[in-house]
C-alpha positions in Angstrom: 50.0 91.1 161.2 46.7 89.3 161.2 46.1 89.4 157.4 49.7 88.0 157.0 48.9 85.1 159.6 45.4 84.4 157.5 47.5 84.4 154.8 50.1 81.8 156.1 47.0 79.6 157.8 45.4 79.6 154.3 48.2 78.1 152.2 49.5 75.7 154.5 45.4 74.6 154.9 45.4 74.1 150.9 48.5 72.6 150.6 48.1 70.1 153.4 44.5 69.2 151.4 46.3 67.9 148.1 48.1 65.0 148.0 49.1 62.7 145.1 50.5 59.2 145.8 51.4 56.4 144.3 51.1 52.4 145.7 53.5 49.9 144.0 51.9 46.9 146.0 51.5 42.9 144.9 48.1 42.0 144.1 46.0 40.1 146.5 42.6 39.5 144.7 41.4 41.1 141.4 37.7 40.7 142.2 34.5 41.6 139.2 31.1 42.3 140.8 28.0 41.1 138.7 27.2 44.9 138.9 30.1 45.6 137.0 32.4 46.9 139.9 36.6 46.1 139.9 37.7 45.8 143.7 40.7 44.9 144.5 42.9 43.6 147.5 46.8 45.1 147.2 49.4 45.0 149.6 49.5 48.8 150.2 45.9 48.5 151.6 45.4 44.8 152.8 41.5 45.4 152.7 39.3 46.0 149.3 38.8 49.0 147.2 36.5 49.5 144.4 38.8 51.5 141.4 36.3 51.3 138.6 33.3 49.6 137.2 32.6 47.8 133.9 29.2 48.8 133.4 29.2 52.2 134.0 31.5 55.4 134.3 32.4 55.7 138.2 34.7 58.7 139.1 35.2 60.0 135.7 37.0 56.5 134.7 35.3 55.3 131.3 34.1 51.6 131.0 37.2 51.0 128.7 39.6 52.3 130.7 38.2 50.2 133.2 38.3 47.0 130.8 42.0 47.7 130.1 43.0 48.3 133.5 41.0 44.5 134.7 43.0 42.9 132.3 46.0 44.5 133.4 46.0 43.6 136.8 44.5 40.1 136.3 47.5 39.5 134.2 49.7 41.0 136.8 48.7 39.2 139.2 48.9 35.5 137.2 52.5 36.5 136.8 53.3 37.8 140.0 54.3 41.0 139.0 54.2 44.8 141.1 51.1 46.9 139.9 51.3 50.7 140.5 48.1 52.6 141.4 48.6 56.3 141.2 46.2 58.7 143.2 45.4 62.8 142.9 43.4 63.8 145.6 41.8 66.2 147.8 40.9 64.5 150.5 42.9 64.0 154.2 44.1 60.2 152.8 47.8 60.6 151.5 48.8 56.7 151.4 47.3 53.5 150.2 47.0 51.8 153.8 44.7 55.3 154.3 42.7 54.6 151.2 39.2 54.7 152.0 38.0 50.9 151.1 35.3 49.1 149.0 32.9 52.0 147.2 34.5 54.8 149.0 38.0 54.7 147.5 38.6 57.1 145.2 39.5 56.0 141.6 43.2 56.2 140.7 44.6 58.4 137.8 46.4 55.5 136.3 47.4 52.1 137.1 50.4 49.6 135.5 52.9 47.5 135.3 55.8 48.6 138.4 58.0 46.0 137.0 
């Protein structure tokens, strides 16, 4: 009885540590650092997070990924259109108005047009 209750605690513990989410959210601010960083202010969030830098590799997200998704969102945002940020992650965060902001957010897996 006590291994199966381990075994019970243990999956619902890993499964409650994974979440993947997606923010479809208007675009407050498209901010670009003279350090290279993207942070941006969304709707989903209503406070700034960091999702990738031009300069160098941050989270695994390459500098032209990073150059693709600016223009993206800056484009976006001139024509007032949705963006979708999708997330993958392990941490206790399972929303975009939990997203840790500035350097602390995580980056997303991929962004684009919701429209």
């Amino acid at each position: 009885m006590i291994k199966f209750i381990a075994i019970v605690m243990l999956i619902s513990m890993s499964s409650s540590c994974y979440a993947a989410f997606h923010c479809t959210v208007n675009l407050k601010a498209v901010l670009m650092y003279a350090n290279g960083a993207v942070n941006i202010n969304h709707g989903g969030r209503n406070n700034y997070t960091i999702i990738c830098n031009l300069k160098q590799e941050r989270l695994g997200v390459s500098l032209s990924t990073c150059a693709l998704w600016t223009s993206t969102l800056l484009n976006l945002k001139k024509d007032g259109r949705k963006a979708i940020f999708y997330y993958n992650t392990t941490s206790s965060y399972n929303s975009c108005a939990t997203l840790p902001i500035y350097g602390d957010a995580p980056a997303p897996v991929y962004i684009g047009d919701a429209n």
